[in-house]
C-alpha positions as CSV (number, residue, x, y, z in Angstrom):
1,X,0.0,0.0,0.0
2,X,1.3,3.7,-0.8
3,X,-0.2,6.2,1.5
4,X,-0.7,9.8,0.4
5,X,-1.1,12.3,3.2
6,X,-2.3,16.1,2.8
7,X,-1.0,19.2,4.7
8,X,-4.1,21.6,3.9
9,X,-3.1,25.3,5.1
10,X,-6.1,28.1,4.8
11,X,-4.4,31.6,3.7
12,X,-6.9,34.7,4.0
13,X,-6.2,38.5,2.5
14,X,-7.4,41.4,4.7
15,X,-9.1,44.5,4.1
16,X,-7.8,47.6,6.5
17,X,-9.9,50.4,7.1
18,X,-8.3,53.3,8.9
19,X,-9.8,55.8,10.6
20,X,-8.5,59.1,12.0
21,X,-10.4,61.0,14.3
22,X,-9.4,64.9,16.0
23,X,-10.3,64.3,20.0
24,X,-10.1,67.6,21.4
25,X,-9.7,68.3,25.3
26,X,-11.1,71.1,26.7
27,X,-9.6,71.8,30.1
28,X,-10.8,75.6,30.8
29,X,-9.3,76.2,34.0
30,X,-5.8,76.2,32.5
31,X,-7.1,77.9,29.5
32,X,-5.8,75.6,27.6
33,X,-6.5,73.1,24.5
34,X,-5.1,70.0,23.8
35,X,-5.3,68.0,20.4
36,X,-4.5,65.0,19.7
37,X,-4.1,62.5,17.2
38,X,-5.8,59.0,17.9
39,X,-5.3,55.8,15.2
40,X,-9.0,53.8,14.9
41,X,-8.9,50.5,12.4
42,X,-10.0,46.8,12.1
43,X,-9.5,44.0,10.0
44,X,-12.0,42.5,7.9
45,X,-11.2,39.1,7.0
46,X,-13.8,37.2,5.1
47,X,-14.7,34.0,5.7
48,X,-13.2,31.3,3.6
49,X,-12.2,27.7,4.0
50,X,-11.1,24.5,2.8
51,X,-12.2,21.2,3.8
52,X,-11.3,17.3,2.6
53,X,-12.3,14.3,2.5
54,X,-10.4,11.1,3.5
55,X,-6.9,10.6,2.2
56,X,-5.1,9.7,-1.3
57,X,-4.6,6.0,-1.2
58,X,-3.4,3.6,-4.2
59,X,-4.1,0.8,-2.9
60,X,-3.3,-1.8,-6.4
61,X,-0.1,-0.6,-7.9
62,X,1.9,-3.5,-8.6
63,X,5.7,-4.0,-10.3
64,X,5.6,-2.8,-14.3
65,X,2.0,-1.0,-13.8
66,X,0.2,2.3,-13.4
67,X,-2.7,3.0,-11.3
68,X,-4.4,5.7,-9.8
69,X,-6.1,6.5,-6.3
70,X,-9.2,7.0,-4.6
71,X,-10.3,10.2,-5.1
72,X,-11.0,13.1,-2.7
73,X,-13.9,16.2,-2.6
74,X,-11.9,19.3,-1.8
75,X,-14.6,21.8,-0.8
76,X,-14.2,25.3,-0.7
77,X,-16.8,27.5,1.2
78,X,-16.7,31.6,1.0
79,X,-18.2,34.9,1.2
80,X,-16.0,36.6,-0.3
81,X,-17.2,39.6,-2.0
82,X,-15.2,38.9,-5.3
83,X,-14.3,35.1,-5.0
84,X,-10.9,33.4,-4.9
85,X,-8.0,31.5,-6.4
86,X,-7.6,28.1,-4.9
87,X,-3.8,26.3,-5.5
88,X,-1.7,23.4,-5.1
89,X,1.4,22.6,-4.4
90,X,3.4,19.5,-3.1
91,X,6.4,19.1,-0.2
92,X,7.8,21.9,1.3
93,X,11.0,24.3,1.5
94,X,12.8,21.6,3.0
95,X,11.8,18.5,0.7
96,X,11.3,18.2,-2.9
97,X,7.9,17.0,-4.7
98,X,9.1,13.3,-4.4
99,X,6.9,10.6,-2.7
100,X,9.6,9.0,-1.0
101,X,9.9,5.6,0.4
102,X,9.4,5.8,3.9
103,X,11.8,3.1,5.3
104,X,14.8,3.9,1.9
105,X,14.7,7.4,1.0
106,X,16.7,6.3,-1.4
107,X,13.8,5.1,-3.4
108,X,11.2,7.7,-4.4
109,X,8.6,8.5,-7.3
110,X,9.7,11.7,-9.2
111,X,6.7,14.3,-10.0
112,X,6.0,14.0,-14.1
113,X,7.4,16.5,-16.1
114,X,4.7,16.2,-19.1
115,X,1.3,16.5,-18.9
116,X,-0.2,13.2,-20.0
117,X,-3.7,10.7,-19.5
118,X,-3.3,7.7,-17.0
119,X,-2.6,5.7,-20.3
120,X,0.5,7.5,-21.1
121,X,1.9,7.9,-18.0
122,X,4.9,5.7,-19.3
123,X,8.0,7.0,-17.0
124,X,8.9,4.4,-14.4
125,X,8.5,6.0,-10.8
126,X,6.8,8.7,-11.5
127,X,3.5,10.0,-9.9
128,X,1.2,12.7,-11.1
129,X,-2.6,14.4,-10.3
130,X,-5.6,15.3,-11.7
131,X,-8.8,17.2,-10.8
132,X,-12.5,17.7,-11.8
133,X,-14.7,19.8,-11.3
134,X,-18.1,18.2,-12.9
135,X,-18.6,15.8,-10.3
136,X,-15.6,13.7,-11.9
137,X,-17.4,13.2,-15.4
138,X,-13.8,15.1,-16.8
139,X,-10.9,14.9,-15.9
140,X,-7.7,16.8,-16.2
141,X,-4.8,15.2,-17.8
142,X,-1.9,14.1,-15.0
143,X,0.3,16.6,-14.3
144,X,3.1,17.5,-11.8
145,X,2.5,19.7,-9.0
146,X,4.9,23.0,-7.8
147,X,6.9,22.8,-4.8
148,X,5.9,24.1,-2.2
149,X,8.1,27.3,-1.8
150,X,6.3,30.5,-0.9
151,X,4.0,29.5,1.9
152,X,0.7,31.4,0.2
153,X,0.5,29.2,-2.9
154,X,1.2,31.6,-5.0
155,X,3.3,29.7,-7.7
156,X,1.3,27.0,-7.1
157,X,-0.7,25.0,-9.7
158,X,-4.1,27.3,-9.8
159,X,-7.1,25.2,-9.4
160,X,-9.9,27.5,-9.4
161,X,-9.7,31.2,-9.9
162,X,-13.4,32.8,-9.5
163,X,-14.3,36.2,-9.4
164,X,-18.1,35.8,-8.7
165,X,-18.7,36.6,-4.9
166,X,-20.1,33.6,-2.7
167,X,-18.8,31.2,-5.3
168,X,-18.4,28.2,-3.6
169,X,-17.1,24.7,-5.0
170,X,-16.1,21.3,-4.6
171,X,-12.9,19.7,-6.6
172,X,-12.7,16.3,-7.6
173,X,-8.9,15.6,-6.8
174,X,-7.0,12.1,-7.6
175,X,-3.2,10.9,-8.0
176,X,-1.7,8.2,-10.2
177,X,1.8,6.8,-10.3
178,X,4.0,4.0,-12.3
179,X,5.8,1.8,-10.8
180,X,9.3,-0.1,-12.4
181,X,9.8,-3.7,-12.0
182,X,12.5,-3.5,-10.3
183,X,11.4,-0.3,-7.7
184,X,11.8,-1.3,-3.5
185,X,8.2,-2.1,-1.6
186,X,7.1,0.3,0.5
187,X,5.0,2.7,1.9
188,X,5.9,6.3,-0.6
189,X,4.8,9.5,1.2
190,X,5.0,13.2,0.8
191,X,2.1,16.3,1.4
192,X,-0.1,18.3,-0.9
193,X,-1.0,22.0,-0.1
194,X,-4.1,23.6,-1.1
195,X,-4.3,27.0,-0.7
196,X,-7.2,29.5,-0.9
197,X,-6.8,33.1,-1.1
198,X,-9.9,35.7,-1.3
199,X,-9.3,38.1,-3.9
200,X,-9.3,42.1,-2.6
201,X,-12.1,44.1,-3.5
202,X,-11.2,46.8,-6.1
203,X,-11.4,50.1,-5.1
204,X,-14.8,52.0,-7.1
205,X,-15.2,55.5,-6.7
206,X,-17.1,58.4,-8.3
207,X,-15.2,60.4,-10.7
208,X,-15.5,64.5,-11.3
209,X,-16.7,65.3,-14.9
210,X,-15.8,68.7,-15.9
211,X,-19.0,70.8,-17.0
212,X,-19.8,70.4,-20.2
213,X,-18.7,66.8,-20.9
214,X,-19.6,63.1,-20.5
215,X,-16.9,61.2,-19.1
216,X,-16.4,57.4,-19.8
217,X,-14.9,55.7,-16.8
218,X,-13.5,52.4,-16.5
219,X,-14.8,52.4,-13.0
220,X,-11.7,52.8,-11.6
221,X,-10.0,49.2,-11.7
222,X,-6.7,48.9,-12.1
223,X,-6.4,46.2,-14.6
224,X,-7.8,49.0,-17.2
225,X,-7.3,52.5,-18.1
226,X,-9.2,55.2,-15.6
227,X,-10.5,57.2,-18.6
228,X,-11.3,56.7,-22.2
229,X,-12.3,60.3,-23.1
230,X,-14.9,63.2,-22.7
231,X,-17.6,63.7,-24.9
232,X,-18.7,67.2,-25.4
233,X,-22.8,67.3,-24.9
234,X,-25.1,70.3,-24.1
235,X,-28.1,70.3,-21.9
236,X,-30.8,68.1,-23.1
237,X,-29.3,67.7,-26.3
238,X,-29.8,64.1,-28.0
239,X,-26.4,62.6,-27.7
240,X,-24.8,59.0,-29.5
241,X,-22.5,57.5,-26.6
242,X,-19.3,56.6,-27.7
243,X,-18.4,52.5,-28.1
244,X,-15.9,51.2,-25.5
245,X,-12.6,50.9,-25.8
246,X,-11.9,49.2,-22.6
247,X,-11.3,45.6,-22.1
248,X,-10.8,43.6,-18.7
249,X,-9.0,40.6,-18.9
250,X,-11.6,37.4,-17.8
251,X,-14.5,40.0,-18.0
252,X,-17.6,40.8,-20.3
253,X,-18.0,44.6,-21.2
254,X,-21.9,45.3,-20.8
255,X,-22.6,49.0,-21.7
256,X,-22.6,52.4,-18.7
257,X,-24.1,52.8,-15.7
258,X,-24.3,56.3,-14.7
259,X,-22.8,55.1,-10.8
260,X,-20.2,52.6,-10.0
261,X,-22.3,50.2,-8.3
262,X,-24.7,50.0,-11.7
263,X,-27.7,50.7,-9.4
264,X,-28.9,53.8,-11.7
265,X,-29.7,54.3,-15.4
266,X,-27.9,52.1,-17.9
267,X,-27.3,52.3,-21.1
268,X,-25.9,50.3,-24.4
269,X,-22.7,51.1,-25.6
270,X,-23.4,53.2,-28.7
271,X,-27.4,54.2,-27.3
272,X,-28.4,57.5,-28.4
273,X,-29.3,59.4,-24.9
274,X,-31.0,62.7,-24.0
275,X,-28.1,64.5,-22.3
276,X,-29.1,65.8,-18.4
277,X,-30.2,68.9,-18.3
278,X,-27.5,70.2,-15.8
279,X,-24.5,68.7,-18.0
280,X,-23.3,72.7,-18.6
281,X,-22.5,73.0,-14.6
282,X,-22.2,69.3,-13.5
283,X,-20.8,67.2,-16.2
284,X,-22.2,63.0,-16.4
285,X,-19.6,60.2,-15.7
286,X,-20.4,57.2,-17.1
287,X,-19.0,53.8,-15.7
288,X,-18.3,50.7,-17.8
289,X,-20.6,47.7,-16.5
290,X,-17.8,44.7,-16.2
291,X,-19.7,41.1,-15.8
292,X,-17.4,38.0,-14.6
293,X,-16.9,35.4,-17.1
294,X,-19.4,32.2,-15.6
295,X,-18.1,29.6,-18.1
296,X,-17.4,28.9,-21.5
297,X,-19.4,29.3,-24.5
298,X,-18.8,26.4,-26.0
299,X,-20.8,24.2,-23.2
300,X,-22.8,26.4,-21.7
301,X,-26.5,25.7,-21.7
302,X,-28.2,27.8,-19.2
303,X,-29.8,30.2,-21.5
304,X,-33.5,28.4,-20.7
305,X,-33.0,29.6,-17.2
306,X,-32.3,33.3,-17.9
307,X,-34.9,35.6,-17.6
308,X,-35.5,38.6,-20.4
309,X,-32.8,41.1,-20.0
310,X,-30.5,39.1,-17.7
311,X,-27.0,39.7,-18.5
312,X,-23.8,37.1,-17.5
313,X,-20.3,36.6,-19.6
314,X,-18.7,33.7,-21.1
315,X,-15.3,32.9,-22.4
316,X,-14.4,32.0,-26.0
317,X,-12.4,29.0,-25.6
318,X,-10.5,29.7,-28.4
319,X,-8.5,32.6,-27.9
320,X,-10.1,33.3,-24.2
321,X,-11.7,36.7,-25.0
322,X,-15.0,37.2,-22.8
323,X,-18.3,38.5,-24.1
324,X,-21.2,39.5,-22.4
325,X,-24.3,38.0,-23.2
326,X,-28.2,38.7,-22.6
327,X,-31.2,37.2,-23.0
328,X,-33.4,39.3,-25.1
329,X,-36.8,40.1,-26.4
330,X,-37.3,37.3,-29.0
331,X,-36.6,35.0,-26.0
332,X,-32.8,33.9,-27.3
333,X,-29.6,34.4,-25.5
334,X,-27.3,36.7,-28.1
335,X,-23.5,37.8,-27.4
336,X,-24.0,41.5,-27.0
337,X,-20.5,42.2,-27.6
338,X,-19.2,42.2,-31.5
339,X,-16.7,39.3,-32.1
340,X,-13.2,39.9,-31.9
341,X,-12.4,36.2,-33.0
342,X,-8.7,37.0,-35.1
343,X,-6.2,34.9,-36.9
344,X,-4.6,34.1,-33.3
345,X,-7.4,31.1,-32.9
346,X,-7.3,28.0,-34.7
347,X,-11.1,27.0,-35.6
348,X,-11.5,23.4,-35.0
349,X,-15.2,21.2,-35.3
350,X,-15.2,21.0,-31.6
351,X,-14.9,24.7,-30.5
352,X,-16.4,26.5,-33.8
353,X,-20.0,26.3,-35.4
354,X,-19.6,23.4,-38.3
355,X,-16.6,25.3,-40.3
356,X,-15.3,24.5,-43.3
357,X,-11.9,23.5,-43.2
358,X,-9.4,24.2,-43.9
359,X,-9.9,27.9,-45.0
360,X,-8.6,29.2,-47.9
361,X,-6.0,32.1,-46.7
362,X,-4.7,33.7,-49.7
363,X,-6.5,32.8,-53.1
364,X,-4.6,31.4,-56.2
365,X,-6.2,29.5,-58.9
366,X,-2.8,27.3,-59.1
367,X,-1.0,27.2,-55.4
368,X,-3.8,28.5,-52.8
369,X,-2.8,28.4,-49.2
370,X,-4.9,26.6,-46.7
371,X,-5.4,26.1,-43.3
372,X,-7.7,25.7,-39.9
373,X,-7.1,30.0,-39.2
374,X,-9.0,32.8,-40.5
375,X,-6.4,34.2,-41.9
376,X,-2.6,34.2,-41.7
377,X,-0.8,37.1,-40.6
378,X,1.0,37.9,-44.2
379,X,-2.0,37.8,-45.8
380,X,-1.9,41.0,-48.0
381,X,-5.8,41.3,-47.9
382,X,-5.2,42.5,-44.0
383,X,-4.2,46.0,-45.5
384,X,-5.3,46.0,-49.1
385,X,-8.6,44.6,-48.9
386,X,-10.3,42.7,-52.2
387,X,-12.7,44.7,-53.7
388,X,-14.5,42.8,-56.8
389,X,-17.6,40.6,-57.3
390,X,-15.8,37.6,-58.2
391,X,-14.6,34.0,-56.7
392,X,-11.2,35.2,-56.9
393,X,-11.8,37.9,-54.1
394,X,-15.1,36.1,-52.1
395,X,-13.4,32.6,-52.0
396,X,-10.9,33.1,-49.2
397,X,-10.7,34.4,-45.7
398,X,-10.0,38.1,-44.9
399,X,-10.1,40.2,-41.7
400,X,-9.7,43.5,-40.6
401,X,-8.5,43.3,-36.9
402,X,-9.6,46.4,-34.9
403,X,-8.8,45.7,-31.3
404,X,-5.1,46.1,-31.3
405,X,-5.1,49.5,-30.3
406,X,-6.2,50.4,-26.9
407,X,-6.3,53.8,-25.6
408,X,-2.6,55.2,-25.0
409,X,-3.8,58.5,-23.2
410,X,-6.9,60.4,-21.7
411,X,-7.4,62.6,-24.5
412,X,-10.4,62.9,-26.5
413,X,-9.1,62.9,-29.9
414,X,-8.2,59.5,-29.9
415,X,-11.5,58.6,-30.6
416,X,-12.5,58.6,-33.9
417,X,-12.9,57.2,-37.5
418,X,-9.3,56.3,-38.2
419,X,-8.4,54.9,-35.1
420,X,-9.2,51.5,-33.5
421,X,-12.1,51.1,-31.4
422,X,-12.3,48.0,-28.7
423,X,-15.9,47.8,-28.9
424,X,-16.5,47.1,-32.8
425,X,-15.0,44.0,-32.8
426,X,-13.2,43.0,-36.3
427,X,-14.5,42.8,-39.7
428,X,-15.0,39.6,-41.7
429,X,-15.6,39.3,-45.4
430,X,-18.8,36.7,-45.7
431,X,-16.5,33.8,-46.6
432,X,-14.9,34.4,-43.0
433,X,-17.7,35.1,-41.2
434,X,-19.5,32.0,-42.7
435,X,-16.0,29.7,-42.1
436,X,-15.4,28.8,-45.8
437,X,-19.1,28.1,-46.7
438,X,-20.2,31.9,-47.7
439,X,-18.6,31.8,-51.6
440,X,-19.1,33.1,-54.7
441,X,-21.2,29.8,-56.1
442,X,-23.6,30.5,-52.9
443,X,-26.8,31.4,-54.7
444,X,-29.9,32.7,-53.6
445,X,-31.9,31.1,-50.5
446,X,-28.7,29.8,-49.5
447,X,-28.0,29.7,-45.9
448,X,-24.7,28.6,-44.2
449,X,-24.4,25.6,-42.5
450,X,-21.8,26.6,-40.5
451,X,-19.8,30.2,-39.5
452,X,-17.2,31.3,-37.1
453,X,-19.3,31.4,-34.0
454,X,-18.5,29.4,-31.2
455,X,-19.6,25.7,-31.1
456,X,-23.2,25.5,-29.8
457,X,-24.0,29.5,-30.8
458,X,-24.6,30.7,-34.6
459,X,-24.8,33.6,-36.9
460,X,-27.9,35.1,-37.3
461,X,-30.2,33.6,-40.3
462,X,-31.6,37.0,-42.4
463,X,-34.0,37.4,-45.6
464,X,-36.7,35.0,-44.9
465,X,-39.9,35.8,-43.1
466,X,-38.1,33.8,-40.1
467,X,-35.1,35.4,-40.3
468,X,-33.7,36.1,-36.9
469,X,-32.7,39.6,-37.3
470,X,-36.1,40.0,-38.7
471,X,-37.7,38.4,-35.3
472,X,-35.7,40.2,-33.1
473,X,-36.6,43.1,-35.0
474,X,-40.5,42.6,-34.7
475,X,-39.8,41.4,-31.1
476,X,-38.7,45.1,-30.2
477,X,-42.1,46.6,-32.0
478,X,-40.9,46.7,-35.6
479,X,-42.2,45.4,-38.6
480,X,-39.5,43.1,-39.1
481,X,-39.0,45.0,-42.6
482,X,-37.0,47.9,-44.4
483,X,-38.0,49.9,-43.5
484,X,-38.4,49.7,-39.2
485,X,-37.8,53.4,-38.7
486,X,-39.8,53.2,-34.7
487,X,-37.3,50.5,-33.0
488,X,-33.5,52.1,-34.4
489,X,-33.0,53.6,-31.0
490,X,-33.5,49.8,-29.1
491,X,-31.1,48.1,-31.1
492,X,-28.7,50.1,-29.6
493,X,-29.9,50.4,-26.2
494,X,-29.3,48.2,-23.1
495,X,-28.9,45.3,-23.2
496,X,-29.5,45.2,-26.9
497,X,-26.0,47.2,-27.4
498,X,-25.9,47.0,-31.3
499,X,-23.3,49.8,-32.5
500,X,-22.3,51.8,-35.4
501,X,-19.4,49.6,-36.3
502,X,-19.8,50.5,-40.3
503,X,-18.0,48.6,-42.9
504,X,-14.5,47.7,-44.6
505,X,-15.1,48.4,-48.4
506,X,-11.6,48.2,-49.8
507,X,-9.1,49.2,-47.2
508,X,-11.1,52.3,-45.9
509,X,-13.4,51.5,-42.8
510,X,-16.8,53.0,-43.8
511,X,-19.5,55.2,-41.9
512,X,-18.3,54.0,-38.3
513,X,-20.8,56.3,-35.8
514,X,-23.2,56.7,-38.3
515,X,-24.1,53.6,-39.4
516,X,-24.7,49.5,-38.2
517,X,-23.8,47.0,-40.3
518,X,-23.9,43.2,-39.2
519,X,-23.6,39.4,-41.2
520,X,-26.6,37.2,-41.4
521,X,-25.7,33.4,-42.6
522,X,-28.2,34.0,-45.6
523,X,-27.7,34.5,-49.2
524,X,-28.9,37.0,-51.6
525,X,-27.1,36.0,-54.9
526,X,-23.6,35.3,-56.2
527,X,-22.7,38.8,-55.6
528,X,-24.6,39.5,-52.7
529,X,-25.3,37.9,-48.6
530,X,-28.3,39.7,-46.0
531,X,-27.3,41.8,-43.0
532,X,-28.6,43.7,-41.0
533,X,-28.3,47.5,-41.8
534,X,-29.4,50.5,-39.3
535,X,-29.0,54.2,-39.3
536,X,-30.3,57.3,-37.8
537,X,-33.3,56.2,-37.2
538,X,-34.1,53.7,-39.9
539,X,-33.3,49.6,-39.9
540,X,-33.1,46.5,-42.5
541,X,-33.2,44.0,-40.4
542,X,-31.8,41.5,-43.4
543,X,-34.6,41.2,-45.9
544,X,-34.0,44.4,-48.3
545,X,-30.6,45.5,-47.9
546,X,-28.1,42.9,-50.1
547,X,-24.5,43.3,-49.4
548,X,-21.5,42.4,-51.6
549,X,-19.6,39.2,-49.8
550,X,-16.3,41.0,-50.2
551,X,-17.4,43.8,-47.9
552,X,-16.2,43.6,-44.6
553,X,-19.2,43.6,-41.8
554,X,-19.3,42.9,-38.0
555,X,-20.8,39.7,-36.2
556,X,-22.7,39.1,-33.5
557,X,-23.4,35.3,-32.2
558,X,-26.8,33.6,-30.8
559,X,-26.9,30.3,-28.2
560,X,-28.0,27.0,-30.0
561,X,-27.5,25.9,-33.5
């Protein structure tokens, strides 16, 4: 029998409030005043622990063979305000990750260097672990754990890192090891460390808007810029809110909230708003609404239990960007977020809607180049896009990546037409956006079979009497025809958050804050695919408006297939 046993330390963080407080003394029959300076505080610590269950045992390994252990519930209970990261790590300062034979230290199992399945764990005396969090239906490959070196876990091997508050869990842990013929009998022992940590709480306060101006705040986090601009706006006036061009790493962008704890008036991120009428003396900071990613997209299935106008994130497994997504009027769960999917990703039939692969990068009729990415990064179409109505431009993939410039300062001027702009996502000709199915041969009443959604989600169907951009459409009030010129205004509100993201036509980005223009997975003609179209009032909601497949257009993604 090898025995496993666990050293399972609990770290907390603490939040210090300090208080100082003037405590005069007033002793009149000296005439005299004393002040003094007295230090008030606490600590907060919230609660958070970490409990097992029985020990790691193998129990059957035998000379030649590998084997695995029991396996253990490691529970973590909090109420942390902003969750936790919970780690692992093996031995300590003192003693290496080896399970070590207990009467011959001489004779010890050596943590695996490779990650690999119990199959392949092919290293004589070796030992490795894995861990589930689905009730044990899916398990991690084997992998070696860190030593134990900084007593907080911090280089540990990260289990769990949540940011929702509350969020507590239970870990499905296991070992395995291999054995040589020829290793010494024995009882091999060392300890694992699991460490949970609460994250701090970020620090939100109000921000001063100077009269005159709407102020876009990133609601002052630290893993973002503080300000993206100010707007000019007069009192009452009808004002178009600028897209965002802030990201936080693991989190959805949702739209504004006129106060940092969202509890006010909210607003999409391009929603045309009447300006308060005291904007001349007061200003109006606006704070960006960041939602947690709660899982991925490509297995999540709890759209049926949202409500209408619920709002949660999820990460794109593919290149781990987070998009918020709502529940909305026509009763299906859409991304509300523009997709910012670029050549980095490699589409594959498990994590992307039915593409056609491999892609075709760069067209020519005697050598083309092929492969499983949208696009490669010397393809010449990135700057100089293809602009004619034949195969040779439609039949291959090309993107125009516009969220690789951030905001480098505070000023105003950054935003505009010629600069990029976070919260239009990229642009896709219709081959792209359809993942190799969108070409020139696609004729009319065509409708892709597949695009460059995630699995389980799907571009929007347009031009039929079903279309979904035509149901959404007729879902907010509007005819669900060109053209719906009473609803304009709710595309682009909260949680709708459509924006003017225009068009690439050639290598010049087209009517960006003026007009919307989105992919359906419907086709028109040869020449021409349905999108949905919106300006100033008016909206195609892809049944009139036919748009040449070269064009480059933005793309938003609904749950289910």
């Amino acid at each position: 029998m090898r025995r496993f046993s666990g050293l399972f330390p609990v770290v907390f963080t603490a939040l210090f409030l300090l208080l100082i407080f003037n405590i005069t003394f007033d002793a009149s029959v000296f005439a005299l005043t004393y002040n003094s300076n007295v230090e008030v505080g606490f600590t907060f610590n919230p609660t958070i622990s970490v409990n097992l269950s029985g020990d790691l045992l193998i129990n059957n390994l035998s000379p030649g063979s590998v084997s695995d252990s029991n396996t253990i519930n490691v529970n973590v209970s909090t109420n942390a305000s902003q969750g936790y990261v919970l780690t692992a790590t093996s031995g300590t300062k003192t003693t290496n990750t080896d399970l070590v034979n207990q009467t011959n230290s001489a004779y010890k199992f050596s943590s695996i260097a490779t990650n690999a399945s119990l199959s392949n764990l092919t290293t004589d005396n070796t030992w490795g672990f894995s861990y589930s969090e689905d009730s044990g239906t899916n398990w991690s490959n084997y992998s070696g754990l860190p030593l134990d070196n900084d007593d907080e876990g911090a280089t540990g091997k990260q289990l769990i890192n949540t940011i929702n508050p509350a969020d507590n869990r239970t870990l499905q842990f296991k070992i395995a090891a291999r054995a040589a013929n020829n290793q010494a009998a024995g009882t091999y022992m060392n300890t694992i460390n699991f460490y949970a940590v609460a994250n701090p709480d970020p620090t939100l306060q109000p921000v001063s808007c100077p009269a005159g101006k709407i102020c876009y705040n990133a609601n002052s986090l630290t893993t973002v810029q503080g300000e993206m601009g100010q707007q000019s706006a007069s009192n009452g006036a009808s004002t178009a809110l600028w897209a965002s061009n802030f990201k936080r790493d693991g989190y959805g962008f949702a739209g504004w909230a006129d106060s940092t704890t969202y509890n006010g008036l909210r607003y999409g991120p391009n929603q045309t708003i009447t300006a308060p009428s005291d904007i001349s003396t007061n200003g109006y900071s606006l704070y960006a609404i960041w939602i947690p990613s709660a899982g991925d997209m490509q297995n999540w299935t709890g759209c049926s239990s949202m409500s209408q106008g619920e709002v949660t994130a999820l990460k794109d497994v593919r290149d781990n960007d987070v998009y918020a997504v709502a529940k909305l009027a026509d009763g299906k769960c859409w991304m509300i977020e523009n997709l910012r999917l670029d050549d980095s990703a490699t589409l594959t039939s498990a994590n992307t809607h039915n593409p056609s692969l491999p892609l075709t990068n760069v067209y020519d009729a005697t050598n083309p180049t092929t492969s499983n990415h949208l696009s490669s990064t010397t393809n010449p179409y990135q700057t100089a896009w293809c602009k004619n109505n034949n195969s040779s431009c439609m039949d291959q993939s090309i993107i125009s990546t516009n969220n690789t410039t951030l905001f480098a300062s505070n000023t105003a001027s950054n935003y505009d037409e010629n600069s990029d702009v976070y919260g239009y996502g990229n642009y896709y000709n219709w081959y792209s956006a359809t993942a190799g199915y969108g070409k020139w041969t696609s004729g009319s009443d065509f409708v892709a079979p597949g695009d460059i959604c995630p699995s389980n989600w799907h571009l929007p169907t347009g031009g039929s009497p079903d279309g979904e951009f035509r149901l959404f459409d007729v879902s907010l009030g509007g005819p669900g025809a060109y053209i719906s010129d009473n609803v304009e205004d709710k595309w682009r509100s909260y949680p709708n958050n459509f924006v003017y993201s225009g068009s690439v036509d050639g290598s010049i980005i087209r009517n960006r804050n003026s007009y919307g223009h989105y992919w359906s997975s419907s086709a028109k003609s040869n020449y021409y695919a349905h999108a949905l179209y919106f300006y100033n009032g008016h909206v195609d909601p892809g049944t009139y408006y036919n748009v040449s497949k070269y064009f480059g257009r933005t793309v938003r993604c609904i749950a289910g297939t």
